[in-house]
N, C-alpha and C positions, 0 to 999 in steps of 0.2 A: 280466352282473353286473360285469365288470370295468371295461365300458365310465361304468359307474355313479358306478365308484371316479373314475374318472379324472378323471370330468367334475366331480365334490365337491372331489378334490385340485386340479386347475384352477381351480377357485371358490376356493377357500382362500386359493390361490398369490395368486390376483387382486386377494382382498378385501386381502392384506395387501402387497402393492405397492403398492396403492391410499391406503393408510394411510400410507406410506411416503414416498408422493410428498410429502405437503404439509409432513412433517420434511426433507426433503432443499433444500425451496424454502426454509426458515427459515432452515435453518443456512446455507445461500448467501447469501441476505439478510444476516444475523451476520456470516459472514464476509466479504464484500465491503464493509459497511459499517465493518467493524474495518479494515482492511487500504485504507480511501479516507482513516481519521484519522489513523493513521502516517503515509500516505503526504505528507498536506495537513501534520501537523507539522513533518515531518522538513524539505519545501521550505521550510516559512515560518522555520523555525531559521536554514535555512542560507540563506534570501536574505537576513535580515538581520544576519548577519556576515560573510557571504561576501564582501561589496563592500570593507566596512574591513578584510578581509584581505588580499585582494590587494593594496589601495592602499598597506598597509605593505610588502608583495612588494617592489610597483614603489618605492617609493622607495627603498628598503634598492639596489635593484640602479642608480637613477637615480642617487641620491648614493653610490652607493659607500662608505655609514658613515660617510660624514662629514656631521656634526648642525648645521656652520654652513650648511649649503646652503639655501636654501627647499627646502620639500617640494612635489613636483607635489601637485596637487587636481586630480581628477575631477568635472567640471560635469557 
């Protein structure tokens, strides 16, 4: 009799990890595809400022504040 129980609760356990499995592949899916749009924003923001920040870096340190100088350019 007990061996009965066990083999039912075993079945139970199984039917419902089984169920389980194919929410855990979703929310993975979800979240790895939330977490690849961050990720591609956040580069594409900061490649395209990130250049004309530096460049003012480097000139601010190249001229030393002083605004008659030409400014380097980055080719």
């Amino acid at each position: 009799m007990k061996f009965r129980q066990r083999l039912t609760t075993l079945k139970n356990d199984l039917n419902l990890l089984m169920q389980q499995k194919g929410q855990s592949l979703v929310e993975f899916v979800l979240l790895l595809a939330v977490i690849s749009m961050l990720s591609y924003s956040f580069v594409a923001v900061m490649n395209s400022n990130l250049g004309s920040y530096w460049e003012h870096c480097v000139n601010i340190v190249v001229n030393d504040g002083d605004t008659t100088k030409p400014k380097l350019t980055i080719d």
